[in-house]
N, C-alpha and C positions, 0 to 999 in steps of 0.2 A: 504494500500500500504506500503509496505517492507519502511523503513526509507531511506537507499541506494536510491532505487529506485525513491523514491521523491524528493530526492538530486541530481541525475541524470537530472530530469525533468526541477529543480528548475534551473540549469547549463543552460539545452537546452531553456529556456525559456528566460533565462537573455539574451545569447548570440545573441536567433532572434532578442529581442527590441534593443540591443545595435549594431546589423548590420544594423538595419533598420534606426537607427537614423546616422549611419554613414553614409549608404547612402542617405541620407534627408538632411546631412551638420550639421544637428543640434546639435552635440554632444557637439560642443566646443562654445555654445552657451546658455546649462542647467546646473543648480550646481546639485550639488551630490543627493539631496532630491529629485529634479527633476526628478534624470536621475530614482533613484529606483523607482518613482511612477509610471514612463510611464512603468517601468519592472513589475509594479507588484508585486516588494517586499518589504522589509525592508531594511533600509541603512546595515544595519548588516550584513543581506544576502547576499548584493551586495557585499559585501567586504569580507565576507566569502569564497562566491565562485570564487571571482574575486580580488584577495588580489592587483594583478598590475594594479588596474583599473586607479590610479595616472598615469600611466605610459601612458595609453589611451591620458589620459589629455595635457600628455607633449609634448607627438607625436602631437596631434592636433596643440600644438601652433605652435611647426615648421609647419605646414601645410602652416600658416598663414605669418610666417616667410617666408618660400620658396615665397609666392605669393608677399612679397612686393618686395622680393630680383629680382626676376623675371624683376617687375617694377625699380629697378633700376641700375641694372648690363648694361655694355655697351660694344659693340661691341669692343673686342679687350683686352679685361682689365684684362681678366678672363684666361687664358692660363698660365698652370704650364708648367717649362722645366724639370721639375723630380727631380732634385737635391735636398739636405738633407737640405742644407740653413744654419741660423745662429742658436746657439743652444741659446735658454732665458737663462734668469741669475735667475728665479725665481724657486731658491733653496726649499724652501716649498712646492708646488706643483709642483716640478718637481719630488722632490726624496722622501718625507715622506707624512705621513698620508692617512687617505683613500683614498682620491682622487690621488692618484701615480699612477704613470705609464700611461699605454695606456690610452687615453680619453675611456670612456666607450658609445660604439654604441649603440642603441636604441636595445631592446631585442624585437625580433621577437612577434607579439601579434597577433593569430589566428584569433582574430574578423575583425583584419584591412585586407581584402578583395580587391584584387584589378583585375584587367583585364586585361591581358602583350600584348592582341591586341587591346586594346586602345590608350596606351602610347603614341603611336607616333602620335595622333590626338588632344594630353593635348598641349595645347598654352604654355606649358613652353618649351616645348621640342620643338618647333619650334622656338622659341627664342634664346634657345642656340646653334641647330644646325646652324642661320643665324650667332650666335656668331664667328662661328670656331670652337665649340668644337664637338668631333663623334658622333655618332650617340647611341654608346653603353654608353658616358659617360651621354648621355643627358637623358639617357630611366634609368640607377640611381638615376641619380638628381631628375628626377620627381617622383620613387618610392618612395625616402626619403622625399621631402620635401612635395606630395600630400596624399600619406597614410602615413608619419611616423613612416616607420618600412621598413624594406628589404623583399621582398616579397619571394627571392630567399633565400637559405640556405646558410652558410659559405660556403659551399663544391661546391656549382652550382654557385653561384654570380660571375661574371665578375669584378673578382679585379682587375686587370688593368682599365680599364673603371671606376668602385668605387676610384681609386687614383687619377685621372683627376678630378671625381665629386667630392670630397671630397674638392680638391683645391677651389672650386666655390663657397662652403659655409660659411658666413660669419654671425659673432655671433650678435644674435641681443637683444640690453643691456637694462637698465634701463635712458634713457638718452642720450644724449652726458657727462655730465660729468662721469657717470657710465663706460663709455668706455674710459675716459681720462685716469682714477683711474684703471681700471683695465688693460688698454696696460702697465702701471707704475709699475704693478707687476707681469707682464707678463713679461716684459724686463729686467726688469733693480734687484739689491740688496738692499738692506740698505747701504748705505755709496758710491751705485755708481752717476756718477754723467750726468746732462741734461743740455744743452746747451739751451735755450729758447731767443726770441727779446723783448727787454722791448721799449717802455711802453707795457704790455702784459697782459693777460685777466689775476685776479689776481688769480682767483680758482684754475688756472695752479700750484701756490706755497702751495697752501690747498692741494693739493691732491698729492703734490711731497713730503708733508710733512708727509702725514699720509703714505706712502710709504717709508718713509725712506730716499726719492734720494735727492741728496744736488742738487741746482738749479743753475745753472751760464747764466749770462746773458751777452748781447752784447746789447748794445742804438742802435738805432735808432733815428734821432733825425729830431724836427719839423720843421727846415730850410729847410729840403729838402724832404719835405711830407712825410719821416717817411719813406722812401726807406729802402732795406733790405741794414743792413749793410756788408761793404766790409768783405772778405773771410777772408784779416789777422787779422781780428778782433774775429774771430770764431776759427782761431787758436790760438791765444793767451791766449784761456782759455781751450782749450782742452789739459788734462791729461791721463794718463793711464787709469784713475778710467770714464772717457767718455765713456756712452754708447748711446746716441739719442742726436740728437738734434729735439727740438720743433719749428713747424710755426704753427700760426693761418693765412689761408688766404682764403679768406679777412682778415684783421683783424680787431680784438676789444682788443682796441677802435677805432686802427687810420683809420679806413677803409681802409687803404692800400694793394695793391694789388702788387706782385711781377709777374715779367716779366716772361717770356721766358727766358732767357739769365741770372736772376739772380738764377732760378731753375735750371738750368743747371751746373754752378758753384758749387749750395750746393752738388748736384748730385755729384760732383766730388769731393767734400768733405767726404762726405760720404763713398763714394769707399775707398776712400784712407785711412780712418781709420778705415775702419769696423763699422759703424757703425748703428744706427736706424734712418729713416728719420717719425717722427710723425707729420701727417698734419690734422688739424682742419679745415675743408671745408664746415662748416654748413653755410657756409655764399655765395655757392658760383655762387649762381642762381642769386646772386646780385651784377655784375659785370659793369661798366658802361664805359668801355675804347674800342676803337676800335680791339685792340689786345684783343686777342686769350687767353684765359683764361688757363693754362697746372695745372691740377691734378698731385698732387705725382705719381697717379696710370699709368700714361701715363712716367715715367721718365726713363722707363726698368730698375729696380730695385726692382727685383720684393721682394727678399729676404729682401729688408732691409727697402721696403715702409709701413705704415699703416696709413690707412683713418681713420679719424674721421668722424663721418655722424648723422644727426639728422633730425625728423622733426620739430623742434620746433621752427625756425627762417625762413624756407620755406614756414610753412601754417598755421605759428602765435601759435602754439601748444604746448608751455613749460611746459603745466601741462601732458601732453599726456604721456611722458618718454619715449619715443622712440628710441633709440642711435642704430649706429653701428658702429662695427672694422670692415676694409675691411684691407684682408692682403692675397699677396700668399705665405707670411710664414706661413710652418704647424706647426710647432714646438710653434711657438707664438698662432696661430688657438687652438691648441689641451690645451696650457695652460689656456689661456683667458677661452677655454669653460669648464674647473674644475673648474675656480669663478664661473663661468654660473650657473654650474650644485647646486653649496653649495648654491648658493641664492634661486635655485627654476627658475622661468621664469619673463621677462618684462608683467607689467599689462595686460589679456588678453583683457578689454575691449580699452586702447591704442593702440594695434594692430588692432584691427579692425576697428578705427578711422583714423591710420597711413594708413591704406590697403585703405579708402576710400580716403583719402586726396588725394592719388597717383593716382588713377584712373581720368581721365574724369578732370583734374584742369589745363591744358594748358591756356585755356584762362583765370584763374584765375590770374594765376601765371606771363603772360604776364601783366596783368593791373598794379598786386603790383610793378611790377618792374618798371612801363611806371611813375606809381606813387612816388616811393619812388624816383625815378632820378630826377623826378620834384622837390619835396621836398628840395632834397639836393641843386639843382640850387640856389632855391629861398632863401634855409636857410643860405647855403654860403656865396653868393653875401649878405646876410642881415648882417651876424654877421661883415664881414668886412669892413661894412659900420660904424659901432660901432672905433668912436676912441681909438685906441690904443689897439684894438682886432684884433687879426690873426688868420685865421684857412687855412690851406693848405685845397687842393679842396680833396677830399676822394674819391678815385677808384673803394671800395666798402660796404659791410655790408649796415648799416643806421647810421652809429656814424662818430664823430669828435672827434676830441683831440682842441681846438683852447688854444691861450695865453691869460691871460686877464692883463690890468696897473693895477694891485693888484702884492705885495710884499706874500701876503699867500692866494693861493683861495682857502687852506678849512676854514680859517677863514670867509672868503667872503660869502662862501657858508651855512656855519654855520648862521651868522647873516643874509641874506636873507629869511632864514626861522624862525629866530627869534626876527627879528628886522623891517626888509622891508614891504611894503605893497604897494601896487599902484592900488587906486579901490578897497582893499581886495584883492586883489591878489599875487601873489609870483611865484617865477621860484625857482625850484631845479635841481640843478647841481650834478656832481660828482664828485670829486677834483681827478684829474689824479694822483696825487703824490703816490696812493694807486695802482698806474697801474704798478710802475719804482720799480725793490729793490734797486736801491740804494735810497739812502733817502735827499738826495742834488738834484733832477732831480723835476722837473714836478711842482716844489712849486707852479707856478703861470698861471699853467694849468688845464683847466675845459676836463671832457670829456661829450658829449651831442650827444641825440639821435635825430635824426629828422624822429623818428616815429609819431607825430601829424599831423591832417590834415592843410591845409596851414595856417589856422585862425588862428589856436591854436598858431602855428607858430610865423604867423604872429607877436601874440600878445606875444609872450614868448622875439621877440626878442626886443618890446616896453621892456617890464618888465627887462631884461640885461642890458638896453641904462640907463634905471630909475634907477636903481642898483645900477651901477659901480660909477655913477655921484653923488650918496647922500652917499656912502661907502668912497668916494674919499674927498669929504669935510667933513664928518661927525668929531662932537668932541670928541676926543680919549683923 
């Protein structure tokens, strides 16, 4: 046989095994040695005749991506009004090096196969039509994120409908902190600057740092459970060089939860200066107040809101790396996803862990919470039974900030682990002062998690009582 000719064959042969396994689901499921054996060939071969086989790969993960986003997109949230929005400040990838310009769309791949009279029977597509959004945008959505490629041509595709769908998709990262760090240079320059509430989660300053943005804060303070501070207190540090202000809510550490009424205000903050509202929401399935919990995504603000999102505080999964950016700015979308693209993708086997978490865990999800509120009751009412300990009661996450009658509690906390013992035993704390920039705040404040079960508990808040009482008399 003519060499051509078996080159020909070699094509048509890779292509059945590699349709047949897309339709089996298995594709994004075998590594590369795998995929040639079921072909038939040589890894050599397969990349020979199929030099975009990577590109197979990438499309799948979105596949994977589209299904978790599916699961957590909500009625209403998801609606672009067309407009151009605010333009990012991230000069690099906006105007130089290879990744410029247009985000780069998935390139059409012959083997991804799909059905255009099925569409409207794929469970995503009834998801977003119950959304609000048409019916052309939602038979997009489900071409791109279920086969990972445009089935249609430049010239045929329903680009109005692809603009609508485009707004829905949301990048999905390495993490929650992978999405911190990359909204941070999505937004903002080297030298512009971020509004954040201290005491504040402290990675927020790691990752403004390796970004460039100078950080400015506003207290919050433990008298009055760590409420969002008043409005003139966020203007008195905003400058010209202001481009975001930062909320963790819930927060960490203080579990504090903001209102209705004080989202509103930021909201109008924001407007009034142009500016980015960044919300850290992985916490937010853990809410324990009678009022109504309000997402940034709910503020109508659509241009200037972005989500923070993870699974790793939801279904216990910090090793998983899961993150997402929700935004319906494109201009931020189209940036963030040229980090995306220079890293490659989030771990595939963490997606598929994330996709199972999200399925079928309702009642999971109600226990941890019925659980964790229990906790907090018990561990509260405990510590402030502790003379000369205060902790404000926490609205949500699973942490506290409490005060302890210590003059320095990372000293405190130092010598409890190098000094203390009760039974062989010892508590570790985390000295909040590491949570405040400024470095006068927090001296004689612990931050603590009441993620143990109540024994542990129990028994953690014997070991604080024994502590503070042999710290307090000890010969210095």
């Amino acid at each position: 046989m003519p060499q051509y000719a078996r080159s020909l064959r070699a094509r048509r042969d890779i292509k059945e095994a590699l349709v047949e396994l897309l339709r089996s689901k298995q594709l994004d499921q075998i590594g590369m040695s795998e995929l040639a054996r079921t072909a038939q060939v040589s890894r050599n071969t397969l990349y020979k005749h199929y030099p975009n086989i990577a590109q197979v790969y990438e499309d799948m993960v979105r596949d994977f991506s589209g299904r978790i986003f599916t699961q957590l997109a909500q009625p209403g949230l998801c609606k672009h009004d067309g407009s151009d929005g605010k333009r990012p400040f991230c000069e690099l990838m906006r105007n130089a090096g290879p990744y410029a310009g247009v985000v780069r769309e998935p390139r059409f791949i012959e083997l991804l196969l799909a059905d255009e009279a099925t569409l409207e029977t794929h469970p995503t597509y009834a998801k977003l039509v119950a959304a609000g959004h048409s019916s052309s945008a939602a038979r997009e959505l489900v071409k791109f994120h279920t086969y990972g490629c445009f089935m249609a041509s430049q010239s045929t595709r329903d680009d109005e409908a692809w603009a609508e769908a485009r707004c829905l998709i949301d990048a999905f990262v390495q993490g929650g902190s992978e999405a911190i760090l990359l909204t941070f240079l999505a937004c903002m320059n080297p030298g512009d600057e971020m509004i954040m509430v201290e005491p504040g989660y402290a990675n927020y300053i790691s990752f403004a740092v390796t970004a460039g943005i100078v950080v400015k804060t506003v207290t919050s303070y433990i008298e009055d459970g760590f409420k969002l501070p008043p409005m003139e207190a966020f203007e008195e540090v905003i400058t010209p060089k202001t481009r975001a202000i930062l909320l963790c809510n819930p927060g960490n550490p203080t579990g504090a939860v903001y209102s209705p009424e004080d989202l509103k205000k930021i909201k109008e903050l924001v407007l009034k200066y142009d500016l980015y509202l960044i919300s850290d929401e992985v916490y937010r399935e853990f809410v324990y107040t009678d009022e109504p919990y309000v997402s940034v995504m709910s503020l109508g603000i659509p241009e200037n809101a972005i989500l923070i999102d993870s699974v790793s505080k939801r279904y216990s999964e910090c090793g998983i790396r899961i993150g997402m950016i929700v935004t319906h700015n494109r201009l931020v979308y189209d940036t963030v996803m040229k980090y995306c693209q220079a890293r490659l993708s989030p771990p595939l086997l963490g997606q598929i862990v994330a996709e199972a978490s999200i399925e079928g865990t309702e009642e999971y999800s109600r226990e941890c919470y019925s659980e964790y509120k229990s906790r907090r009751d018990f561990f509260i009412k405990g510590l402030n039974s502790i003379p000369g300990v205060y902790s404000p009661m926490p609205h949500g996450a699973f942490y506290t900030v409490a005060s302890l009658p210590v003059a320095d509690a990372e000293d405190f906390c130092r010598w409890c682990l190098t000094d203390f013992r009760m039974d062989g035993e010892t508590v570790m704390m985390a000295p909040a002062a590491g949570f405040y920039r400024n470095p006068d705040l927090g001296r004689n404040q612990v931050r603590l998690a009441y993620v143990l079960c109540r024994e542990d508990l129990q028994r953690s808040l014997m070991l604080i009582r024994g502590a503070l009482k042999a710290y307090n008399h000890r010969e210095v």
